[in-house]
C-alpha positions in Angstrom: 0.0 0.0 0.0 0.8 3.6 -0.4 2.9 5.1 2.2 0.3 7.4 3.9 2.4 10.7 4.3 2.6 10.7 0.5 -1.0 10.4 -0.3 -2.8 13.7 -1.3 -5.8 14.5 -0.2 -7.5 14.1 -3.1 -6.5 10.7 -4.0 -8.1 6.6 -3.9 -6.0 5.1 -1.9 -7.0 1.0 -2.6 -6.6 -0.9 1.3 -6.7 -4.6 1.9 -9.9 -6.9 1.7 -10.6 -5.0 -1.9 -11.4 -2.0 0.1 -11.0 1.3 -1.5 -11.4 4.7 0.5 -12.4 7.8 -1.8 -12.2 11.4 -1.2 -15.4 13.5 -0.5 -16.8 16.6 0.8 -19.6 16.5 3.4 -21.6 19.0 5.0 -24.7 18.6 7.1 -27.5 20.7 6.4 -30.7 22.0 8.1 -33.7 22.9 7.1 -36.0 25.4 9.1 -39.0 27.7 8.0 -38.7 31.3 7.9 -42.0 31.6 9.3 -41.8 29.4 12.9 -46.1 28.4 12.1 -45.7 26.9 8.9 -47.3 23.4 9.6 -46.9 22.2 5.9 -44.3 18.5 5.1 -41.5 20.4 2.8 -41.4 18.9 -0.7 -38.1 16.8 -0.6 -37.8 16.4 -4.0 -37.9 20.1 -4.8 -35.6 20.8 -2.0 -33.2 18.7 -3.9 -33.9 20.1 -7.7 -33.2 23.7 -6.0 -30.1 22.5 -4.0 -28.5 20.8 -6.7 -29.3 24.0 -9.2 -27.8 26.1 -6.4 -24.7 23.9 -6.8 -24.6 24.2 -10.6 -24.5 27.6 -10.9 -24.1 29.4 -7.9 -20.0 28.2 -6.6 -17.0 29.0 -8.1 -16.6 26.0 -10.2 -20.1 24.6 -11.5 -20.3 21.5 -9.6 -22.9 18.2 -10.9 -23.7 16.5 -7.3 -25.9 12.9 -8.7 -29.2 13.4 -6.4 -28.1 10.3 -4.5 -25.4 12.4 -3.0 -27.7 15.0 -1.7 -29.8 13.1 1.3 -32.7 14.7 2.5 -34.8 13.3 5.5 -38.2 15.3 6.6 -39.5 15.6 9.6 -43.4 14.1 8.7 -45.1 14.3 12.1 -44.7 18.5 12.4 -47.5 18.5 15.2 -45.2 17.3 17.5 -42.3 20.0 16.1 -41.7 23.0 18.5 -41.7 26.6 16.6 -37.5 27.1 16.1 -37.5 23.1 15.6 -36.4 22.3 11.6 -38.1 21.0 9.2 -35.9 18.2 7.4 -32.2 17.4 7.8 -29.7 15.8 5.8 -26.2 15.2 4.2 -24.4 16.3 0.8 -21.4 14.8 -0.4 -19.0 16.2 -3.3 -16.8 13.3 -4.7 -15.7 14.6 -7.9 -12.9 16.4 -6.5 -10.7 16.3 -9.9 -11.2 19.5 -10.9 -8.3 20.6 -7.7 -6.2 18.2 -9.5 -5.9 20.1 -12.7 -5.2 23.5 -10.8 -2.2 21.8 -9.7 -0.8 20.2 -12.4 2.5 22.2 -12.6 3.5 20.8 -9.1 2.3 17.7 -10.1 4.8 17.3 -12.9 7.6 17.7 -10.8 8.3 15.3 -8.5 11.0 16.7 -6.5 8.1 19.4 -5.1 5.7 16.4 -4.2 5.7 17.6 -0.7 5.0 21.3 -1.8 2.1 19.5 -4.1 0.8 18.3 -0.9 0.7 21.1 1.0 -0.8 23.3 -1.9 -3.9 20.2 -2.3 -4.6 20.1 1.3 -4.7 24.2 1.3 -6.7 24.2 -1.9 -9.0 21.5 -0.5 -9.8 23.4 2.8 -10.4 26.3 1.0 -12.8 25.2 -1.7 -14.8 23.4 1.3 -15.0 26.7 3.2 -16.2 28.2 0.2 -19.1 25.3 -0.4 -20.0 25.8 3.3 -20.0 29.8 2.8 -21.8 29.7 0.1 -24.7 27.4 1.5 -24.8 28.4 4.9 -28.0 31.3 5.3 -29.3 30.9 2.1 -33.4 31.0 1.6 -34.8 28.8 -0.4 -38.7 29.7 -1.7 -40.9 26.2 -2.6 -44.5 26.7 -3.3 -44.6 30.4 -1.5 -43.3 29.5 1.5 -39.6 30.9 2.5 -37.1 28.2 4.0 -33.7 29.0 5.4 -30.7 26.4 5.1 -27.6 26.0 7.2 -25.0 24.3 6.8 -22.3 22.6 9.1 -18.9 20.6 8.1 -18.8 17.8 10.8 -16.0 17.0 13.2 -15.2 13.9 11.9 -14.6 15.4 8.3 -12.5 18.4 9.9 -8.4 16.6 10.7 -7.6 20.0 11.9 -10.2 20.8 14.4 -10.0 17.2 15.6 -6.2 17.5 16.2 -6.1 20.8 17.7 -9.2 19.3 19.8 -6.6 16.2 21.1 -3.6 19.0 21.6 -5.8 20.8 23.9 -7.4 17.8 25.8 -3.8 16.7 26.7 -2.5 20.1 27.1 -5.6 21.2 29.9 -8.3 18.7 29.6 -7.3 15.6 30.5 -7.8 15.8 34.5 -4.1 13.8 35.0 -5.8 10.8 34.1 -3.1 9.8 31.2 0.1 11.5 32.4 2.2 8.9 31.0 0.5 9.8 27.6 0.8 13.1 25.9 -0.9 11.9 22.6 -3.7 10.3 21.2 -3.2 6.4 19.7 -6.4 5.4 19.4 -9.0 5.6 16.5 -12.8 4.9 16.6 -14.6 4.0 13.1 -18.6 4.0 13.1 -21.2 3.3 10.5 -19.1 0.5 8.6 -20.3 -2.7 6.8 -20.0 -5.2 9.6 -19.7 -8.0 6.4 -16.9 -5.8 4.5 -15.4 -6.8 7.8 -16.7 -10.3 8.0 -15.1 -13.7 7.2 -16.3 -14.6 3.8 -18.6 -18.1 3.7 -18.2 -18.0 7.5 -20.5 -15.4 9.0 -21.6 -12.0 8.4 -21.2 -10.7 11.5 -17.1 -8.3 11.5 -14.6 -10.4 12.4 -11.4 -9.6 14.2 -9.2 -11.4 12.4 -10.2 -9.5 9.1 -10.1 -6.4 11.0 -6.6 -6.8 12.4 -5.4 -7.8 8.6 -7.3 -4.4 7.0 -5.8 -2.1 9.8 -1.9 -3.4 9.7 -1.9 -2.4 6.4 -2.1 1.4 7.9 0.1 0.7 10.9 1.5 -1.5 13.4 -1.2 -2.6 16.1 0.3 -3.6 19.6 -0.9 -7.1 20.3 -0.6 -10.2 17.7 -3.5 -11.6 15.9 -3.1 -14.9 18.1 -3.5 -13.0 21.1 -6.4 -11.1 20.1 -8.3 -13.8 18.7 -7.7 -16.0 21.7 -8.2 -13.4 24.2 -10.9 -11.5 22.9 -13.7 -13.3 24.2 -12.4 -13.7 27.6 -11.3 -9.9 28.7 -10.9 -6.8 27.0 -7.4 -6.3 27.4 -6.2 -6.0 23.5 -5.6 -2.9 21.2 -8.7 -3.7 18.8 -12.1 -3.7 19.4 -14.7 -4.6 16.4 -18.4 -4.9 17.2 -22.0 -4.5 15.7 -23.2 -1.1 16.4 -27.0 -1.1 17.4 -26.7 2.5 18.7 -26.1 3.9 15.2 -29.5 5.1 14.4 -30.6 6.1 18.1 -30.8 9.5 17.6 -32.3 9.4 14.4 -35.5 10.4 13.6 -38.8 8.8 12.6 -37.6 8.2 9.4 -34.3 6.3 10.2 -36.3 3.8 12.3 -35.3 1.2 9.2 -32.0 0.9 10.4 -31.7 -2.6 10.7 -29.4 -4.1 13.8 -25.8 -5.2 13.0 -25.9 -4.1 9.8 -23.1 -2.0 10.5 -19.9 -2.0 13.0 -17.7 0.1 15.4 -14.0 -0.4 15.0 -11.9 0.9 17.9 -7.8 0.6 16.9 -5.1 2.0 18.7 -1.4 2.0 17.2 2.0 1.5 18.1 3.2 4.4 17.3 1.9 8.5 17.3 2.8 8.7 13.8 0.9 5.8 12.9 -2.2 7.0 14.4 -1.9 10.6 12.7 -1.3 9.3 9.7 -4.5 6.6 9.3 -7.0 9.2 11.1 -5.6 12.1 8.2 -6.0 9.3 5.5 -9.5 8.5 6.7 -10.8 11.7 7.6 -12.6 12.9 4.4 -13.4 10.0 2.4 -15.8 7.1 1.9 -16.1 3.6 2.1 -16.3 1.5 -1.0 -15.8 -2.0 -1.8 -14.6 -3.5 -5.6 -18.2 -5.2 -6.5 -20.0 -3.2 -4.5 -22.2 0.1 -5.1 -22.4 0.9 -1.4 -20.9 3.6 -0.1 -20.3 3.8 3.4 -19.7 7.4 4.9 -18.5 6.6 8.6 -17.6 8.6 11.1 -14.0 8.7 12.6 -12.7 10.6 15.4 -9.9 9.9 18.0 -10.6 8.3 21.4 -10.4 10.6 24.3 -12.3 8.2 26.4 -9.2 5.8 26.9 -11.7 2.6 25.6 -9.0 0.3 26.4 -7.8 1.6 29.7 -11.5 1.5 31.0 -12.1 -1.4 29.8 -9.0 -3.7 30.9 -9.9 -2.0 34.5 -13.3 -3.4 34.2 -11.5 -7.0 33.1 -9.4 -6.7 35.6 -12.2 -6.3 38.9 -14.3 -8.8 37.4 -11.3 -11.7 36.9 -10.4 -10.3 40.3 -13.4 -11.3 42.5 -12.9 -14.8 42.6 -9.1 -14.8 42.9 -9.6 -12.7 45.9 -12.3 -14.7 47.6 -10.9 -17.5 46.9 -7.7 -16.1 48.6 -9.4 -15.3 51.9 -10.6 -18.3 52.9 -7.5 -19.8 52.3 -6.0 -17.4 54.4 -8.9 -18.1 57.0 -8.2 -21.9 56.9 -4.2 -21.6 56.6 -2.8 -20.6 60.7 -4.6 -23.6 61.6 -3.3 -26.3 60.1 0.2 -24.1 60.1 -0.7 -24.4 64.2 -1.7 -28.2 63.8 1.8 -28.9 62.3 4.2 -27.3 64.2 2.5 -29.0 67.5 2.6 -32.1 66.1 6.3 -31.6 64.5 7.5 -30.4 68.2 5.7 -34.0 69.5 7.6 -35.7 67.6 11.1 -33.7 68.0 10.7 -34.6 71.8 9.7 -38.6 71.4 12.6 -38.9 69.1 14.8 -37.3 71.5 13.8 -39.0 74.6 14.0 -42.7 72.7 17.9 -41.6 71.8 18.8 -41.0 75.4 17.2 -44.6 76.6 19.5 -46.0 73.7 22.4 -44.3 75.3 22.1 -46.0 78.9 
């Protein structure tokens, strides 16, 4: 695989287990009536024709978004919606990023600059999305008479910047002294995967973590050997990967995600060897989507680093539980242990004086 420093930002980068993650743009946008009474369903589908017309012609370089990009969920039950409450809610993604490319293409003809290239993609890349989200954020939007406003948000997990200046801080102020041997993060959580892109094939559907630990070494070096996590896994949490189906995905969701089906998709929690390591995955899979060759799924996780030290909480847990028994187990021994230590010593100092007094009548 590619070496991850090298990668721009606006390049597939093909993984193990024919997994391919592609670059994207996403913002998250909501929907909310200028007038706080209107009672009326919005129209999704002319919400979309007018957002994807905005897109067209209204950015600096005309962008074509396919309307399957552009996700749009309404809130159907409005009765139960208070006044400053929105409407509808959803998610656009940009993928055809190529255009940045071309900009570049006199740093991209010279290889010796390939870190400058870099720098100028990743600059070029944050810029454009700050225009998109600019651009979209406070506009009004007029379907049938009735005036709609539209904001727009670039989430966290899409933002490497904000999230590393987030982990600077937490271990510069926030972290309460809790990891005082550890100054930096190591540990990446993945939500809203395929659990059977992560599955054993012919074997079971559910994510395996064997497959796992293959996909991820790819990106880095993971503490503890497969053996050890396959063997252990089952018995205690202490290991440096965690893979499991994730029925809290759609909790918060509205009425109109109650089809999320359970285990359908996976949480992957990953912590590396090495600092490095760690950056480099989370940059690589900040920003991009999920794909599989066969497939036409596309899976737009969420990633963000782990500030809630998964493993450290969870070997202590391990470690209480497996130490329970032990521990009882250890007291009545204790309990039971002076008295026959007291039973022996009589009966040795018995024996010490019989042999003693036989060995002077021998004597005489």
């Amino acid at each position: 695989m590619r070496p991850l420093e090298s990668l721009p930002p606006t390049e597939t980068l093909e993984i193990e287990n024919g997994l391919i993650l592609v670059p994207r743009v996403k913002l998250t946008l909501t929907v909310y009536p200028k007038n706080p009474s209107v009672a009326k369903p919005i129209d999704e589908w002319q919400l979309k024709r007018a957002l994807l017309d905005f897109l067209k012609t209204s950015l600096s370089v005309s962008i074509t978004v396919p309307e399957e990009d552009l996700e749009i969920r309404r809130f159907r039950d409005l009765k139960k919606r208070k006044r400053d409450d929105p409407v509808a809610q959803g998610n656009l993604f940009i993928r055809d990023l190529g255009f940045l490319n071309k900009t570049n293409q006199r740093y991209i003809d010279k290889a010796e600059e390939n870190e400058t290239n870099m720098k100028v993609l990743e600059k070029k890349l944050i810029d454009w999305r700050k225009h998109v989200f600019e651009k979209m954020d406070g506009i009004e939007l007029n379907l049938e008479g009735i005036k709609y406003g539209l904001s727009a948000v670039i989430p966290v997990s899409d933002d490497f910047e904000k999230m590393r200046k987030d982990w600077e801080e937490f271990y510069a102020f926030g972290n309460r002294g809790y990891s005082r041997g550890r100054q930096e993060p190591d540990t990446i959580v993945i939500r809203g995967v395929p659990s059977r892109w992560f599955a054993e094939p012919r074997v079971s559907s559910k994510p395996s973590m064997l497959v796992t630990h293959t996909i991820f070494s790819s990106f880095g070096k993971i503490s503890v050997s497969v053996t050890y996590i396959i063997i252990v896994a089952l018995l205690t949490d202490n290991r440096n990967l965690n893979v499991a189906e994730d029925d809290d995905l759609g909790k918060d969701a509205d009425e109109d995600g109650a089809d999320i089906v359970s285990g359908l998709h996976c949480k992957i929690v990953v912590q590396f060897e090495k600092y490095k390591d760690f950056y480099d995955t989370l940059k690589v899979l900040c920003g991009r989507t999920l794909q599989k060759q066969g497939s036409q799924l596309k899976a737009d996780y969420e990633v963000t680093w782990d500030k809630d030290c998964f493993f450290r909480n969870s070997r202590s847990q391990a470690d209480e539980k497996s130490n329970r028994m032990p521990e009882k187990a250890a007291g009545q021994y204790r309990r039971e242990t002076p008295r026959r230590e007291s039973y022996v010593s009589q009966s040795s100092a018995d024996d010490t004086r019989r042999k003693r007094f036989k060995v002077r009548n021998q004597s005489k």
